[in-house]
N, C-alpha and C positions, 0 to 999 in steps of 0.2 A: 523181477527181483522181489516185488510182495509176495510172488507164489512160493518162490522160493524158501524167503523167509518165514513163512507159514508153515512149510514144511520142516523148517529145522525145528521151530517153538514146538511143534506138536508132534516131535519126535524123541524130544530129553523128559517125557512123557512115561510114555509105556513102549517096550519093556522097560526093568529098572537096567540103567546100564551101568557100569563099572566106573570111577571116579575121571578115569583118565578121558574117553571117551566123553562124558558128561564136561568136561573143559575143553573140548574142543565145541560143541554147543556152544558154550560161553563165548568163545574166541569169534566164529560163525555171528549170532547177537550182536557183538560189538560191530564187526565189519559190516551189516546191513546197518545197522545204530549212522557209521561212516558215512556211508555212500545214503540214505536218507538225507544225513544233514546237509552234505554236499549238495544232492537233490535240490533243498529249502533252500541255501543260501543261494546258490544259483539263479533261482527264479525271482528270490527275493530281487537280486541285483539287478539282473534282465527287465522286471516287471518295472521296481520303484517299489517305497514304503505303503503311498495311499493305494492306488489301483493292487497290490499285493494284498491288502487287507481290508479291500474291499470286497474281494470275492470270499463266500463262507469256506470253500473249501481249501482253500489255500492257509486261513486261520487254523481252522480245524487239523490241517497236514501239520503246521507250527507248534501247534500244542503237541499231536503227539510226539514231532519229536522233538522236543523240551522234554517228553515224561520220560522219555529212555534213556534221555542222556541226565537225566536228575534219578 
């Protein structure tokens, strides 16, 4: 799903594409935005609060998706 979503970010890029097109991009964003958060809360709830944010990368995955969805 990250490769994925890499590939769509860096494809509303170049070429320049047409409006309609460039909102499906957006739509694509949102639904990895989704299934991220789902991702975090899941683990969040599986793991627990402290052992969840105990490990750096588990904070580090939180923050970013807090930026996407802000």
């Amino acid at each position: 799903v990250i490769i994925l979503n890499t590939i769509a970010l860096s494809m509303d890029k170049y070429p320049e594409y047409p409006e309609e097109t460039l909102k499906y991009f957006s739509y694509f964003n949102i639904g990895f935005t989704v299934v991220f958060t789902i991702e975090a809360a899941i683990k969040l709830i599986a793991l627990g609060l402290i052992p969840f944010m105990s490990e750096g990368f588990n904070v580090f995955d939180l923050f970013i998706v807090m930026s996407s969805i802000f």
